[in-house]
BALOBA-1460 file (C-alpha; in Angstrom, 3 decimals):
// residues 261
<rec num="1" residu="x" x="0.000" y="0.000" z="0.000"/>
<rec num="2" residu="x" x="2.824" y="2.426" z="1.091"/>
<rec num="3" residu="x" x="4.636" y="1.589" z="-2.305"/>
<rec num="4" residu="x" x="1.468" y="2.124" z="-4.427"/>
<rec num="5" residu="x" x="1.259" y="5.595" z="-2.726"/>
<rec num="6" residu="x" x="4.362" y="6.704" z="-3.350"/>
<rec num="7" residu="x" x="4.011" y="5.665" z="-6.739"/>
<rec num="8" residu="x" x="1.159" y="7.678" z="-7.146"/>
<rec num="9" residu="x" x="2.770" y="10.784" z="-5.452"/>
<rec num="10" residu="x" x="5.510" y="10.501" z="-7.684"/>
<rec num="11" residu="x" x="3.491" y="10.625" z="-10.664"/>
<rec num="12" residu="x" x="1.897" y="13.878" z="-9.811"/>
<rec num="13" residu="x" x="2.943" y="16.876" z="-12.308"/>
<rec num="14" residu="x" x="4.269" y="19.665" z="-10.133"/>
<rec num="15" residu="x" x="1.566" y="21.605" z="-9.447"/>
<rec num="16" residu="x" x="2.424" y="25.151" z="-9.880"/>
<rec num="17" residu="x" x="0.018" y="28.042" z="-9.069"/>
<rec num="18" residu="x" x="-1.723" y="29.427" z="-12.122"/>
<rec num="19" residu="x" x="-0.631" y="33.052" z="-11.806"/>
<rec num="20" residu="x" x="2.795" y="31.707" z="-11.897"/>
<rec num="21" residu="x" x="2.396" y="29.382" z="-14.844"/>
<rec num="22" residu="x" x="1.209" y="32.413" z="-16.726"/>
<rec num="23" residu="x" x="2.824" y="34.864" z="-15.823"/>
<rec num="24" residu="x" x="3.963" y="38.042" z="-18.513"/>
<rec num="25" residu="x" x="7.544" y="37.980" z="-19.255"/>
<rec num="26" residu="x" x="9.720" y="41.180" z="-19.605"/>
<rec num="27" residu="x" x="7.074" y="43.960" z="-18.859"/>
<rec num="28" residu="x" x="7.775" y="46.738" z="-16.463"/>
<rec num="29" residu="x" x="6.347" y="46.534" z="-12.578"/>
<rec num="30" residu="x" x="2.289" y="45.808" z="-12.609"/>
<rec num="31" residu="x" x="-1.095" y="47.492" z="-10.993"/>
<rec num="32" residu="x" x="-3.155" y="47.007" z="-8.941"/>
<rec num="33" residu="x" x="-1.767" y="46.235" z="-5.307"/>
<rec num="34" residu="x" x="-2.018" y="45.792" z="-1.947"/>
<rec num="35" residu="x" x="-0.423" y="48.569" z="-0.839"/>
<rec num="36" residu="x" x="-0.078" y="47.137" z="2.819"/>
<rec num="37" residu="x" x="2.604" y="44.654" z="0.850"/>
<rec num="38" residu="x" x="5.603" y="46.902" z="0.005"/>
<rec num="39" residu="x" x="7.630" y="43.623" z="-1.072"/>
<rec num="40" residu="x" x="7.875" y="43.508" z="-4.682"/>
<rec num="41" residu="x" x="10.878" y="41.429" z="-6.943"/>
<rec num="42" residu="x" x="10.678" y="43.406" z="-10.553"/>
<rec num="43" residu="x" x="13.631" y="45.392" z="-11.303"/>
<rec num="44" residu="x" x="12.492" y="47.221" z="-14.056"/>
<rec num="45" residu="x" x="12.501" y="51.057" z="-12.587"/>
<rec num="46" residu="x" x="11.804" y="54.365" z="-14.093"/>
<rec num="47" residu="x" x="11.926" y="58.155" z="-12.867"/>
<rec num="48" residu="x" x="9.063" y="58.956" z="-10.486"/>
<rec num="49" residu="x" x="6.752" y="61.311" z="-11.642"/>
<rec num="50" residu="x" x="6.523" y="64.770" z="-10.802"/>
<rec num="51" residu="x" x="3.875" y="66.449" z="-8.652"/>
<rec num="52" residu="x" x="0.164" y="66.538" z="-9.841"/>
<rec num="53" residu="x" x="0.280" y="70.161" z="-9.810"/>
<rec num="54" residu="x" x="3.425" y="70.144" z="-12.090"/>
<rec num="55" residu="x" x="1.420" y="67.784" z="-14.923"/>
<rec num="56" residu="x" x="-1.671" y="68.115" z="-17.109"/>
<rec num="57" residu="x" x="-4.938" y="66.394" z="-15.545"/>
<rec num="58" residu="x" x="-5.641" y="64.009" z="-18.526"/>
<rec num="59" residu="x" x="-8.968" y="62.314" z="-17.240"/>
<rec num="60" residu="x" x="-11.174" y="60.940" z="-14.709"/>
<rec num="61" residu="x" x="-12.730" y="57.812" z="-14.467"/>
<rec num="62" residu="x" x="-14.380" y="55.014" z="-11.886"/>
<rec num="63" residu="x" x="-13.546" y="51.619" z="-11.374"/>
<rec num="64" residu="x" x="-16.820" y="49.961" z="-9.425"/>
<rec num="65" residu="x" x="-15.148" y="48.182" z="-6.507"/>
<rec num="66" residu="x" x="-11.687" y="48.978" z="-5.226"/>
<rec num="67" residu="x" x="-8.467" y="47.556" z="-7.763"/>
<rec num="68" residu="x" x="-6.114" y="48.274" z="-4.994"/>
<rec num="69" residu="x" x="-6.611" y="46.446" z="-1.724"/>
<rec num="70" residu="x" x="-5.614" y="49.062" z="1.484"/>
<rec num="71" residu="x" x="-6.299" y="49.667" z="5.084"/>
<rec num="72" residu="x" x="-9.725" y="50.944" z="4.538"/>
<rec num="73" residu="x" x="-10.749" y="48.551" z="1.436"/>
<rec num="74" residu="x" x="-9.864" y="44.874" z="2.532"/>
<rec num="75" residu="x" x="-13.160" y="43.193" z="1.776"/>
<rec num="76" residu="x" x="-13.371" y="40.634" z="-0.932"/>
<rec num="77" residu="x" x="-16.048" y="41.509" z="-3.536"/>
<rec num="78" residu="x" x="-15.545" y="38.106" z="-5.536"/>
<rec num="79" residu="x" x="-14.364" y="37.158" z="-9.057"/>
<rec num="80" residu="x" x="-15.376" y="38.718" z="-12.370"/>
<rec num="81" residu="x" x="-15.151" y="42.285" z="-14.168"/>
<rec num="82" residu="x" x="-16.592" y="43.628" z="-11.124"/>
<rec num="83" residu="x" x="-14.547" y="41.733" z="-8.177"/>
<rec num="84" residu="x" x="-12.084" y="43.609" z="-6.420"/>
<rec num="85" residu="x" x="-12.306" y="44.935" z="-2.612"/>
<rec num="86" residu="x" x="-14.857" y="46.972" z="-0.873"/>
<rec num="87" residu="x" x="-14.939" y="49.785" z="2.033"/>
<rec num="88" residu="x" x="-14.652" y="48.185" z="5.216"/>
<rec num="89" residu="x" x="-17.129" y="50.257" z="6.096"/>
<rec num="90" residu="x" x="-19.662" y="48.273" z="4.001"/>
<rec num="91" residu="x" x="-21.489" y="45.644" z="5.915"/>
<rec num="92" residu="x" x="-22.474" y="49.162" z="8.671"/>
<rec num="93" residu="x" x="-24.161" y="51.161" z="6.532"/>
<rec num="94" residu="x" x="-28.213" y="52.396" z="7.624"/>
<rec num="95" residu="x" x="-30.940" y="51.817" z="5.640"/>
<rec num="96" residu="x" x="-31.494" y="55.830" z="5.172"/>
<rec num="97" residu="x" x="-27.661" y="55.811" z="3.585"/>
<rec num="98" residu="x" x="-28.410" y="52.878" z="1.113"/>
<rec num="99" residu="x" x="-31.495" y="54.242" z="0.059"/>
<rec num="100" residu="x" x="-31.603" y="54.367" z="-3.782"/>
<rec num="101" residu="x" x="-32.954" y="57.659" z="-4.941"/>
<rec num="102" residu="x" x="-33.014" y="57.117" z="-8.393"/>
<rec num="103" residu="x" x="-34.562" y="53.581" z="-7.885"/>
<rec num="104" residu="x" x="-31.958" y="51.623" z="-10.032"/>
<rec num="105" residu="x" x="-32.519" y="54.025" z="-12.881"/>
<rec num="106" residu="x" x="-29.243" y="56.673" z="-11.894"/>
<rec num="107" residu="x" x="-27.263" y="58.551" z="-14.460"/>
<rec num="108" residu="x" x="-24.068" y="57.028" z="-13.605"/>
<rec num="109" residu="x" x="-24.676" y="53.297" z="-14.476"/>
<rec num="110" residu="x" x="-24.034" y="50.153" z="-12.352"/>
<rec num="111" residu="x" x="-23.581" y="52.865" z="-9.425"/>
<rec num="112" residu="x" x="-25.657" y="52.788" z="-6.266"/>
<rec num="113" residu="x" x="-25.788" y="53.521" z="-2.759"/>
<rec num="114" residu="x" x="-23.820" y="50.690" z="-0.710"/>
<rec num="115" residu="x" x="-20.974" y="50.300" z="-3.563"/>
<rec num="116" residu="x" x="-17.366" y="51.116" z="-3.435"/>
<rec num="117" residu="x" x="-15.472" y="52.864" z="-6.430"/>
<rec num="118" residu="x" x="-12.326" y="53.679" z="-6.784"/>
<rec num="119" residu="x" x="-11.462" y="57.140" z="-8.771"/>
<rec num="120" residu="x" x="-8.417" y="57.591" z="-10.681"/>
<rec num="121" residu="x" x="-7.280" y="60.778" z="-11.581"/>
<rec num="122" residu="x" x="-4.630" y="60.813" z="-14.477"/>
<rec num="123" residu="x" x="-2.011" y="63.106" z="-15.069"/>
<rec num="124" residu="x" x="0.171" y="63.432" z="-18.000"/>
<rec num="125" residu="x" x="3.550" y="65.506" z="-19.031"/>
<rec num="126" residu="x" x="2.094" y="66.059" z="-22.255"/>
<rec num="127" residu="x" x="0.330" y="69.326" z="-23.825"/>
<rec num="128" residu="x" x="-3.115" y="67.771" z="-23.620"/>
<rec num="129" residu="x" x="-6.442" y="68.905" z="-22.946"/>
<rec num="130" residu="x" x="-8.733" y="67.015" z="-20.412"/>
<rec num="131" residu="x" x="-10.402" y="64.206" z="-22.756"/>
<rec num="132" residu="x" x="-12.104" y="60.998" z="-22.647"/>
<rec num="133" residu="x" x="-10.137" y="57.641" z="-21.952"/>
<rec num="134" residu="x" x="-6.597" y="57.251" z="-21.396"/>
<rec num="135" residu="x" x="-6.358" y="58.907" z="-25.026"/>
<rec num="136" residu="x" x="-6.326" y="61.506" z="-24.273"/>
<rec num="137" residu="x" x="-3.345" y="61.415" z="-21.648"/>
<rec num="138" residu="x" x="-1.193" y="61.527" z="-25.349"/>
<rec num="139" residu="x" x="-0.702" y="63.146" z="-28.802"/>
<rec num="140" residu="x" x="1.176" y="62.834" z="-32.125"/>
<rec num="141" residu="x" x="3.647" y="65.399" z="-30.858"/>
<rec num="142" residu="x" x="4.020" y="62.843" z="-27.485"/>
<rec num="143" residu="x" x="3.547" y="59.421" z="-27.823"/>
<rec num="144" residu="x" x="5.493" y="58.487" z="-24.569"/>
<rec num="145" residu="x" x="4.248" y="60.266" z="-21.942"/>
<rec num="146" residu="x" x="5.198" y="60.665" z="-18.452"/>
<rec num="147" residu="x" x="1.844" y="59.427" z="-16.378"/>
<rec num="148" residu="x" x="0.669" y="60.175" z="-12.542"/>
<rec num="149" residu="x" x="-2.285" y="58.479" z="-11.010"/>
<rec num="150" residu="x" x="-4.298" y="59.675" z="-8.029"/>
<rec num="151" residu="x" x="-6.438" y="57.566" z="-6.420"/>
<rec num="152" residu="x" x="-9.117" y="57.616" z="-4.021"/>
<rec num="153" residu="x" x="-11.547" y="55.176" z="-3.078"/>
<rec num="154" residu="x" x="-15.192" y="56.355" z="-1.697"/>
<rec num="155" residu="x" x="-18.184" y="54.248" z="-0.210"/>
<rec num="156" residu="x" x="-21.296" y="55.518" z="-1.984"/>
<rec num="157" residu="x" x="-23.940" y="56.738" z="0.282"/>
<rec num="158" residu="x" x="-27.695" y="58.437" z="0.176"/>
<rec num="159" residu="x" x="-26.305" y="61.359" z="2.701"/>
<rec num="160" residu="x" x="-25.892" y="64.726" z="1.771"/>
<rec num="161" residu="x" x="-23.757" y="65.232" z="4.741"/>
<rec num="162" residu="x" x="-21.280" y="62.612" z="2.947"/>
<rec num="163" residu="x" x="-18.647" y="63.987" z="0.493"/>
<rec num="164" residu="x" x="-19.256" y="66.338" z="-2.723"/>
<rec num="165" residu="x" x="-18.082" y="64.140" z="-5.423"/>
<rec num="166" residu="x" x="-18.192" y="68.092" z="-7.390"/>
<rec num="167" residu="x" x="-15.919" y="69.218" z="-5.239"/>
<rec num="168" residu="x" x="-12.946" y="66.826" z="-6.899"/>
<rec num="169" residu="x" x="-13.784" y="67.227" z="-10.774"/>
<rec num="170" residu="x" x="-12.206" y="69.189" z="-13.274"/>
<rec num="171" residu="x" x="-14.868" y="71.518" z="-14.759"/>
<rec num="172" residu="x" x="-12.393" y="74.190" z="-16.437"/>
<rec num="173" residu="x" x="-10.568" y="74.372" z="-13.460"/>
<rec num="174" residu="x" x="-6.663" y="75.872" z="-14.407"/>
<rec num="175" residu="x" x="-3.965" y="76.376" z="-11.817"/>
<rec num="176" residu="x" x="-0.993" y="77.754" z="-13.283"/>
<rec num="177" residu="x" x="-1.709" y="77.290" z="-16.642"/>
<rec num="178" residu="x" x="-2.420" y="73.624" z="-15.943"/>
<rec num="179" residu="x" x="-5.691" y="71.770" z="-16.384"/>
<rec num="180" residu="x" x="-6.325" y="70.408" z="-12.701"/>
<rec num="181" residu="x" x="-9.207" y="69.233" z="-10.318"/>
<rec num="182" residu="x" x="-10.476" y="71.087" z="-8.352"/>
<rec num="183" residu="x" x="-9.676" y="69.228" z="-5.178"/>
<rec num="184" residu="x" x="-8.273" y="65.896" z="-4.250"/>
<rec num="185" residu="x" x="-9.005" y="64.286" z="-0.872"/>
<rec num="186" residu="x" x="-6.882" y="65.207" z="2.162"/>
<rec num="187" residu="x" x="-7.990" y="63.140" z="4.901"/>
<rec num="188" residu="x" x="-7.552" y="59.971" z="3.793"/>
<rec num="189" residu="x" x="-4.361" y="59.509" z="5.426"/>
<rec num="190" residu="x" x="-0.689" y="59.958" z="3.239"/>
<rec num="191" residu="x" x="-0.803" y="58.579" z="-0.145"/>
<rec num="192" residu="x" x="1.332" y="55.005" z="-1.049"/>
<rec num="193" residu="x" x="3.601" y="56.092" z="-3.882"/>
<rec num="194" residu="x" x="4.684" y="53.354" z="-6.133"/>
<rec num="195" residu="x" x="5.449" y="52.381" z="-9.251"/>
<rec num="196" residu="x" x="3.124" y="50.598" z="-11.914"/>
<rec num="197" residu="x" x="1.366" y="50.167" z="-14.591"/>
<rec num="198" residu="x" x="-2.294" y="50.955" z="-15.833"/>
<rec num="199" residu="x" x="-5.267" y="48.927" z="-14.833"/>
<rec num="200" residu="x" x="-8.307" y="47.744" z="-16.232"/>
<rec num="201" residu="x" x="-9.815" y="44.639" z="-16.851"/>
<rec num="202" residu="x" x="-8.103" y="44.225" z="-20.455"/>
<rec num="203" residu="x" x="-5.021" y="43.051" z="-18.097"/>
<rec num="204" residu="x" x="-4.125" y="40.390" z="-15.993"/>
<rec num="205" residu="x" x="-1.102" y="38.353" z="-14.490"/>
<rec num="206" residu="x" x="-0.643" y="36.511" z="-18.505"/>
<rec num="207" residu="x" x="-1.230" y="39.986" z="-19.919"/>
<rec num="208" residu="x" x="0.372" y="43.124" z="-18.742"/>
<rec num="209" residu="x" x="-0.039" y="46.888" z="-19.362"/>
<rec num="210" residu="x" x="3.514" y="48.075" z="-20.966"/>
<rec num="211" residu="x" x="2.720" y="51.529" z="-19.655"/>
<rec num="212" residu="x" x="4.592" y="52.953" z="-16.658"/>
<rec num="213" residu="x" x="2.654" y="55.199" z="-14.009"/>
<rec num="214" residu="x" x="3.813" y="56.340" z="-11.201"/>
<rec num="215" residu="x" x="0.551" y="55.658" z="-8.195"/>
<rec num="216" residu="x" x="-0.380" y="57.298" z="-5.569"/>
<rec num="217" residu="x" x="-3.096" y="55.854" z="-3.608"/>
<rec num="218" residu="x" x="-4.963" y="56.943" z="-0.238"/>
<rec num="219" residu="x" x="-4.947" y="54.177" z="1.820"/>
<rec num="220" residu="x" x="-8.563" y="54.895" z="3.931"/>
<rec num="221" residu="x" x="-12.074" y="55.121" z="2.159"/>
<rec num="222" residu="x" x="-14.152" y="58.042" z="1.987"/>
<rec num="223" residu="x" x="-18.057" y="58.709" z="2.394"/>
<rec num="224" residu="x" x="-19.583" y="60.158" z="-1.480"/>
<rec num="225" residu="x" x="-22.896" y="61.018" z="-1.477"/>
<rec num="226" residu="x" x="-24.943" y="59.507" z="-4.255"/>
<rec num="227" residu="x" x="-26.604" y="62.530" z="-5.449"/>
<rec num="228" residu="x" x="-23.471" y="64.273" z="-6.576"/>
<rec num="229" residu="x" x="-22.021" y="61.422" z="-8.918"/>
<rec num="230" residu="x" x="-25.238" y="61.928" z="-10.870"/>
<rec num="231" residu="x" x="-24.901" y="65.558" z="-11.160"/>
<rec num="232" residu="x" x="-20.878" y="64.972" z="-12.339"/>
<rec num="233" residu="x" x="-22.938" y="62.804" z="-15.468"/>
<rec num="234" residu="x" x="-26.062" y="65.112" z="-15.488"/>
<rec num="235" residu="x" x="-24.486" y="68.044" z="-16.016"/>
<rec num="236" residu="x" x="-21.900" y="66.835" z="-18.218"/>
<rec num="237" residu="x" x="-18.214" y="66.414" z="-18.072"/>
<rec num="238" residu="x" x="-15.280" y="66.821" z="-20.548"/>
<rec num="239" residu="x" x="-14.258" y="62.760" z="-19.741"/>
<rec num="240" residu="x" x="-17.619" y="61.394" z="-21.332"/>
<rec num="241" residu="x" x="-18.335" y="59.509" z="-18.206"/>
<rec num="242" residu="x" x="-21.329" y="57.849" z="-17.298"/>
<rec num="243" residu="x" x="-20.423" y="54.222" z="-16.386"/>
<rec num="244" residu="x" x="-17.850" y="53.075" z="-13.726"/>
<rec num="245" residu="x" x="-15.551" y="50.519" z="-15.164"/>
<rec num="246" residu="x" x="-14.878" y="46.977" z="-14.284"/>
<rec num="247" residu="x" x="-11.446" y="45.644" z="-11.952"/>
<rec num="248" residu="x" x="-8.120" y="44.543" z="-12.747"/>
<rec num="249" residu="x" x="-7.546" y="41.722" z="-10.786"/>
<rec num="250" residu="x" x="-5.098" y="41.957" z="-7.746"/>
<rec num="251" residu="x" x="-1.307" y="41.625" z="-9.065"/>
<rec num="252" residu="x" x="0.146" y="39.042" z="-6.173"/>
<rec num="253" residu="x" x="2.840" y="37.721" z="-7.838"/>
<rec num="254" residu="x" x="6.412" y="39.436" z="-6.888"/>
<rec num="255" residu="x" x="8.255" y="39.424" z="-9.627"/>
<rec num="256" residu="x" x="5.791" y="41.585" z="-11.358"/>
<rec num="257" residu="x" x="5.739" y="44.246" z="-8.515"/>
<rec num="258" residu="x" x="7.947" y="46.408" z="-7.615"/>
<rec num="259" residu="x" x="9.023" y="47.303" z="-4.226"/>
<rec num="260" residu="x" x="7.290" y="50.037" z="-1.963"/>
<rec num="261" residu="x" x="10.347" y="52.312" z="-1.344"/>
């Protein structure tokens, strides 16, 4: 019997875990993170990139559900285009803050009370104009550009006393000459800086981004009332927004992260 077994053992293929059967060869360090995990194996490095205020604000979009996993946004929200990690903060909402006031029907789609987003704000060293998709973070005249990614991640609520989601967009804002928002969060504790890629669910461990971004994400969630993601849609906005977009899934394996300095 003992013989038999070890026959059988030794039979068994090595079983190696998927993401590192698949992984993608020769690409630069890879997003999203948990940015709790500063460990990270890929050598592949590039200048950081300057301040926000020293770039072009390129765009604004919404993932639905975290990409990053933090401090504040450690709760599994499954598998699929819509997985990712949700607000702690979740599972203690009231009734009164997950109350849908558009009943399902909201301007910004697949958005409701009770869901977590995270924002990205994009930054580019080229002469662009704010624009829709990552497009417009480029031109003929600069094909390469230097990128910069703020995020934040907010917990949707019904509460007016929650955060002004108008308060961070763009709308013709200028500050120095430069295109900017008109706010980014403060009090979400000091952002992890790192270096990446972009995100999206086009990507995964077998197929990487080959752009390089420098991150910088807040590492606690934030309270966004409902009501003023619609207006951001119902009153327009230069991006062409009116969906929030599906996950990346988490990049775990080391030698396609690099490390937290």
């Amino acid at each position: 019997m003992i013989r038999m077994l070890i026959a059988f053992l030794v039979a068994l293929p090595l079983a190696l875990p998927a993401q590192a059967a698949q992984i993608c060869r020769g690409y630069g360090p890879q997003t999203p993170r948990d940015i709790s995990m500063p460990k990270g194996r890929n050598t592949q490095s590039f200048p950081m990139a300057p301040a926000r205020t020293d770039m072009n604000l390129c765009n604004i979009h919404t993932h639905t559900n975290a990409e990053h996993r933090g401090p504040g946004f450690s709760v599994s929200a499954g598998d699929g285009p819509h997985g990712g990690w949700k607000c702690n903060e979740t599972e203690n909402l009231t009734a009164q803050e997950l109350e849908d006031p558009a009943h399902g029907r909201g301007a910004f789609k697949g958005v409701k009370p009770g869901d977590t987003i995270e924002v990205h704000w994009v930054f580019s060293s080229c002469d662009v104009t704010p624009g829709p998709g990552l497009g417009s973070c480029l031109s003929k005249a600069c094909a390469n550009p230097v990128l910069r990614v703020e995020s934040q991640v907010f917990l949707v609520v019904n509460d007016d006393r929650a955060e002004d989601f108008m308060d961070y967009v763009h709308q013709g804002h200028m500050s120095n000459g430069r295109p900017q928002p008109r706010a980014l969060p403060e009090v979400t504790g000091p952002p992890v800086v790192f270096r990446g890629s972009t995100t999206g669910t086009s990507y995964n461990h077998a197929i990487c981004s080959p752009l390089q971004v420098t991150w910088s994400v807040r590492p606690m969630c934030l309270k966004v009332n409902y009501r003023s993601l619609l207006n951001w849609v119902v009153n327009g906005n230069v991006f062409e927004e009116d969906h929030s977009h599906g996950v990346r899934p988490l990049v775990t394996s080391l030698e396609l992260l690099a490390p937290i300095e």
